[in-house]
C-alpha positions in Angstrom: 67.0 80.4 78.0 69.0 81.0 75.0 70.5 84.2 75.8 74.3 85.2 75.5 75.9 85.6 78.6 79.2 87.5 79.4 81.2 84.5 79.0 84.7 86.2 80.4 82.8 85.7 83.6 83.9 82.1 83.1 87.6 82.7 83.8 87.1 84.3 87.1 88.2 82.3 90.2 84.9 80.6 92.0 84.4 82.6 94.9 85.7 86.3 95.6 88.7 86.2 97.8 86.6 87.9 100.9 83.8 85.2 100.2 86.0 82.2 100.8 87.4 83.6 103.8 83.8 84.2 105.3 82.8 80.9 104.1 85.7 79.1 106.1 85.5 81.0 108.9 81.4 80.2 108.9 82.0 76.7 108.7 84.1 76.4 111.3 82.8 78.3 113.8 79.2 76.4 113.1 81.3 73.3 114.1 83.0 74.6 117.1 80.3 77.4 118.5 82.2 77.6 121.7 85.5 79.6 120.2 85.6 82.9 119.5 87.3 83.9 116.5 89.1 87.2 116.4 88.8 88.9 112.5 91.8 90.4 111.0 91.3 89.5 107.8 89.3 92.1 106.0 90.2 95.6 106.4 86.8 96.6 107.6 86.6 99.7 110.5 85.6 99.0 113.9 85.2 102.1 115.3 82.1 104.4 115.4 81.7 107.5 112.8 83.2 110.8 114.5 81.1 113.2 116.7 81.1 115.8 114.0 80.4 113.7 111.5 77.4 111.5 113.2 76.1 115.5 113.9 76.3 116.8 110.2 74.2 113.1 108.9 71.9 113.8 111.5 71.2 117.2 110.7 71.2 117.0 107.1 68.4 113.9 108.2 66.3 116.5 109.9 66.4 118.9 106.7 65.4 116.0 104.7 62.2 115.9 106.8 60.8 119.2 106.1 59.5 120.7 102.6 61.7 123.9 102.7 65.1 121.6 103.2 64.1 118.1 101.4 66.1 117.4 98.9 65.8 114.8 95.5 68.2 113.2 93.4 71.7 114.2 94.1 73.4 115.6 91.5 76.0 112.4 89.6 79.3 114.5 90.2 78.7 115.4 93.9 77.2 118.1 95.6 79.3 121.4 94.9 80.2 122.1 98.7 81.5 118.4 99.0 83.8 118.4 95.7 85.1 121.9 97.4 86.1 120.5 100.8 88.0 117.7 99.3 89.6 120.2 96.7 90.7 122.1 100.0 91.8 118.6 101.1 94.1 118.1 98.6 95.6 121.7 99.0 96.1 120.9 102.8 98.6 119.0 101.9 100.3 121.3 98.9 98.9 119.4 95.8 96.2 121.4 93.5 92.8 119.8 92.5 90.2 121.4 91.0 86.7 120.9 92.0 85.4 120.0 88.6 87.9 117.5 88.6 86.4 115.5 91.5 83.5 113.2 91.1 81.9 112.0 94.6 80.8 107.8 94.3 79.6 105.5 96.7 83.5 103.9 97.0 86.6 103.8 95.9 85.5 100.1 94.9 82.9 101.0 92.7 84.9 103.1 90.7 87.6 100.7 90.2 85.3 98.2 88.6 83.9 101.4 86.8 86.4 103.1 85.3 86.9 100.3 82.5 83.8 101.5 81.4 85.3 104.6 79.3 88.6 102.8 78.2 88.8 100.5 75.3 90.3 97.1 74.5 93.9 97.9 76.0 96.4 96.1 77.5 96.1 96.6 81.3 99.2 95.9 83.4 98.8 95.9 87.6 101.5 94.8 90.7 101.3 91.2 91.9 100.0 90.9 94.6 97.0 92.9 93.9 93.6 93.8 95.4 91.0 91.5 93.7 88.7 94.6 92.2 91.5 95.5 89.6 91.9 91.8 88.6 88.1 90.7 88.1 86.5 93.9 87.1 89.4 93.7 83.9 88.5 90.3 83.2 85.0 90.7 83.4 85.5 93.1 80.6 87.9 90.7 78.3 90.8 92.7 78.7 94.5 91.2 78.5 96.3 91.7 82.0 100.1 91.3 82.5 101.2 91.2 86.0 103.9 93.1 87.8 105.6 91.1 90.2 105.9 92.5 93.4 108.4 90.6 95.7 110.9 91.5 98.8 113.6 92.0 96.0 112.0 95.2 94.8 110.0 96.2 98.1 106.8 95.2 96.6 107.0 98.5 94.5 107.6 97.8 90.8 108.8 100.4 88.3 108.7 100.6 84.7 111.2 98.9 83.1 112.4 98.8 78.9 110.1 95.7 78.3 106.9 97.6 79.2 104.7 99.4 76.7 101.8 101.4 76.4 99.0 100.8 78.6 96.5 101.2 81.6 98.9 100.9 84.4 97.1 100.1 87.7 99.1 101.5 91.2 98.4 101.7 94.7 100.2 103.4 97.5 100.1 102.8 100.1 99.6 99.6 98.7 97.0 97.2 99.6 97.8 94.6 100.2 101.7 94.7 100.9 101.0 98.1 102.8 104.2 99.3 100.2 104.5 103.2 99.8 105.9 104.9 96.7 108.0 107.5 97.0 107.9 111.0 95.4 110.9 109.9 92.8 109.8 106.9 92.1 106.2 108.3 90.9 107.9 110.6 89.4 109.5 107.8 87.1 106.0 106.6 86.8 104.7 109.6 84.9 107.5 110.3 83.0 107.5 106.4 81.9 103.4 107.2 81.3 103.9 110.3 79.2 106.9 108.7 77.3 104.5 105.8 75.9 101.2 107.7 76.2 99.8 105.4 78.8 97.4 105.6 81.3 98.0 105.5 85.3 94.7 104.4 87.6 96.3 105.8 91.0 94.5 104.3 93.7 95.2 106.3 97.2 92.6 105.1 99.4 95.0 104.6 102.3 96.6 108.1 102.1 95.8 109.3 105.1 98.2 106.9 107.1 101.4 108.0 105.6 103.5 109.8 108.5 106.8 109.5 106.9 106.1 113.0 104.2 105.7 110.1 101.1 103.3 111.7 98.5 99.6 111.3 99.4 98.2 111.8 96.1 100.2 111.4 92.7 99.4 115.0 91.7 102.5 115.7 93.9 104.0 115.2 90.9 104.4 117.6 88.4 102.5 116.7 85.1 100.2 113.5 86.5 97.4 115.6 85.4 98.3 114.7 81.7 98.6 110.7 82.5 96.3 109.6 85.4 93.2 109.5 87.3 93.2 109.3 91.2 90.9 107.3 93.3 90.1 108.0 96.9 87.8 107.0 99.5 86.5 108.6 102.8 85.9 104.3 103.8 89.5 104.3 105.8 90.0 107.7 106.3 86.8 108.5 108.0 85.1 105.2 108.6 82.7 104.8 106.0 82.9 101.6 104.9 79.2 101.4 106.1 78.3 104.9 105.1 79.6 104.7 101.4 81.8 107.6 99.6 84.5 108.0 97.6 85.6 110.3 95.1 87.7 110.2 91.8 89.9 112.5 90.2 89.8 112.9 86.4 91.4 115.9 85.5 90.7 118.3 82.7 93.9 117.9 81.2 93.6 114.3 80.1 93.1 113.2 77.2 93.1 110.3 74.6 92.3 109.7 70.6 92.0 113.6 71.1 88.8 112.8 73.6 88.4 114.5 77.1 88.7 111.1 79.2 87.0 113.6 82.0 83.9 114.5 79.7 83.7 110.2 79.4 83.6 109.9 83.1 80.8 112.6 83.4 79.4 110.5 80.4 78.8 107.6 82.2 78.2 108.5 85.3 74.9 110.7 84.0 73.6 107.6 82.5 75.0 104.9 85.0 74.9 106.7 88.5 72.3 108.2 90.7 74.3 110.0 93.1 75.4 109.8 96.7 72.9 110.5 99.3 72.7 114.2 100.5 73.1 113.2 104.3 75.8 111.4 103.5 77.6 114.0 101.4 77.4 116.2 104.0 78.8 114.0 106.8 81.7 113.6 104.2 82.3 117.0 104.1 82.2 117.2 107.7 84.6 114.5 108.0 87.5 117.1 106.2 86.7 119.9 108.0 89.7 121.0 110.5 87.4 119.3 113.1 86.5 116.2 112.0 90.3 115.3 110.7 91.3 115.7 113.9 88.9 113.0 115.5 89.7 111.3 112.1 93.2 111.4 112.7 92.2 110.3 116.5 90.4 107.1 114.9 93.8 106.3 112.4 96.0 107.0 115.8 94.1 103.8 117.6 94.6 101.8 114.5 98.3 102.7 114.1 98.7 101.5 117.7 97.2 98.7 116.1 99.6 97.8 114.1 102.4 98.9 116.1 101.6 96.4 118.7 101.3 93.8 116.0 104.4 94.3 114.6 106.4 94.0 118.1 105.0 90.6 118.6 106.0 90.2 114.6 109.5 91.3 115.6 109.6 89.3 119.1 109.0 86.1 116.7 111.7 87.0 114.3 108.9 86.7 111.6 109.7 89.0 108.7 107.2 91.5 107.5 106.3 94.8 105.5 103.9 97.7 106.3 102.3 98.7 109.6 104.5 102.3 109.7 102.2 103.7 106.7 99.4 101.4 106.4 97.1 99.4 108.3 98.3 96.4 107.1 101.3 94.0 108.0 102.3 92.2 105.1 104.3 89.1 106.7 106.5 85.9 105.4 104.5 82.4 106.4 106.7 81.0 108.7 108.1 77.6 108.4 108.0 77.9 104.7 103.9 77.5 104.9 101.8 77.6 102.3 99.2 80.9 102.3 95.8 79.2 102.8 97.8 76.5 105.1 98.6 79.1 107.2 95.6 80.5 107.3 93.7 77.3 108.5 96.6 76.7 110.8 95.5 79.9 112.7 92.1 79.7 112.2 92.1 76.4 114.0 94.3 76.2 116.5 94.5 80.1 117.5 91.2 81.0 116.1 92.6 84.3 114.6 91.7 85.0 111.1 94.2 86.6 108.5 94.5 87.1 104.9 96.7 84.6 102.6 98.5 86.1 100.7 98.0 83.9 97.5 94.2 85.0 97.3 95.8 88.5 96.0 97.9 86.4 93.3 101.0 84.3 92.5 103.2 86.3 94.3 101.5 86.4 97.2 101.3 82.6 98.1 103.6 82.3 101.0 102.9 85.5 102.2 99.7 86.4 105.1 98.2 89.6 105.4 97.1 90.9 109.0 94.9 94.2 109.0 94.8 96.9 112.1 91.5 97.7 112.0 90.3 95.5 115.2 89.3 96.9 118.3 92.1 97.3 120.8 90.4 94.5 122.9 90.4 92.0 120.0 93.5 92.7 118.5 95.4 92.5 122.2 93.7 89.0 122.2 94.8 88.3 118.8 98.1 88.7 119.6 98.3 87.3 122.8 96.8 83.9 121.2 99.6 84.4 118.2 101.9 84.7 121.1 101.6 81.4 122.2 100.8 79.6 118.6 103.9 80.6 117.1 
């Protein structure tokens, strides 16, 4: 053919980081069938939906089977009573969203590789390391990306310094992958450095629900975000639904650019490029932040906290050095012996058959580095460790 393609695809790495992982862990298991490999690579739930949840689908089901109930295309912003429970969400916690603000999606993924879609050709800035959607869904669109480092020195948390200047600013806390939280002064540095230069901050707080330590859980804790970014949440690690599919993003009223509501964009494109989220599926969301189903949510993020506790005793027992596992899922550890990332993880993945995360697959300042996820069953992760035990 002599069509055009999207040539920035070109400068993308060959596979997606998750890809190559699942490709070396396929071909080693089809040459060594008899070994059982334990996964705790990708952050990917292992535990069923809750009760209340699983009952508000399968209700919702039934009323999609009779002609009074059924229900057609979903409307592209959410169903009103779902963007009203999360609005009550937010206020459970003391920080004020609107309803109109909130657009339900099928992920927090989605709308990180979406969001590009309403901003122009600016420079886009994100930490290294960094979770591969903000990296390739940029690139795919030809923008210019600086990189943030993120190392031990600064906690894996950078701030804005002098040298930085106006652009769409890319954060996550708690961080995936480093498992890194920001604190409540330090985002507000983050908004006043956004306001200052008239940038843009894409908050990404899909992990919010593990923070126990009173860190802010959304970054409209702070006082004028409204006015400089747009949140991005998901029900995938909260609730389980990384089968089930929603998320939600946040673009409030009060942002604007080139005198342009950047929420009337959003609605925009999501009209034309969007269909909507299932109604079954809305509603087991808003079951799932009801009082009752956070507390069998919280139940589910409990057994994964335990998780990670017991992976970060064996961590400590070793005298390997690590971040996260207090508010986050993840343990973000130091290769030991001065290993490589991806040397690492083939050391593990053939002689203790555990399977991890290198670090250099989320960027430069990963390499070195390994990430280990808490989302395993119980079972697996005790084997996990116990193998890890003996390995290193």
């Amino acid at each position: 053919m002599k069509i055009q393609i999207n040539e920035h695809f070109s400068h993308l790495s060959e596979n997606y980081l998750f890809s190559e992982i699942n490709r070396r862990v396929r071909e080693y298991q089809a040459q060594h069938p008899d070994k059982t490999v334990v996964r705790l690579g990708i952050g990917d739930v292992t535990l069923p939906l809750a009760p209340v949840v699983v009952d508000a689908m399968t209700k919702a089901v039934a009323e999609m089977g009779v002609k009074e109930t059924f229900r057609g295309y979903p409307p592209e912003y959410g169903y009103d009573f779902l963007r009203e429970r999360i609005s009550a969400h937010y206020a459970s916690f003391g920080v004020h969203v609107p309803a109109s603000d909130i657009f339900v999606s099928d992920g927090a993924k989605s709308d990180c590789g979406n969001i590009v879609d309403i901003l122009g050709d600016n420079p886009v800035y994100m930490p290294d390391p960094v979770y591969p959607v903000y990296m390739d869904s940029n690139i795919m669109s030809g923008r210019t990306i600086t990189l943030l480092p993120s190392t031990p020195e600064n906690q894996f948390l950078p701030m804005p310094n002098e040298t930085l200047e106006c652009g769409v600013y890319y954060l996550c806390s708690p961080n995936n992958p480093t498992g890194a939280v920001y604190s409540l002064e330090q985002l507000k540095q983050w908004v006043a450095f956004a306001k200052n230069t008239g940038s843009l901050i894409i908050y990404d707080a899909a992990y919010e629900a593990f923070i126990t330590d009173g860190s802010p859980r959304s970054i409209y804790a702070v006082d004028d975000a409204k006015q400089c970014a747009i949140e991005i949440c998901s029900f995938s690690k909260t609730a389980g639904f990384t089968g089930t599919r929603c998320g939600y993003t946040v673009v409030p009223e009060e942002l604007t650019a080139q005198n342009t509501s950047l929420r009337k964009l959003w609605m925009r494109r999501q009209a034309t490029k969007f269909n909507g989220v299932s109604y079954p599926v809305q509603r087991a969301a808003e079951a799932a932040y009801s009082e009752e189903g956070m507390r069998q949510c919280m139940e589910n993020i409990a057994y994964y906290r335990e998780n990670a506790r017991a992976m970060a005793d064996l961590l400590k027992e070793k005298n390997i050095t690590f971040w996260g596992g207090i508010n986050s899922p993840y343990l973000w550890l130091k290769c030991p012996n001065n290993m490589d990332s991806w040397g690492f993880f083939d050391y593990l993945l053939q002689q203790a058959q555990v399977v991890g995360t290198p670090g250099a697959g989320f960027g430069a300042c990963g390499e070195g580095f390994f990430r280990l996820t808490a989302f395993g069953s119980k079972e697996s992760t005790q084997t996990a460790i116990e193998r890890l035990r003996a390995l290193l």
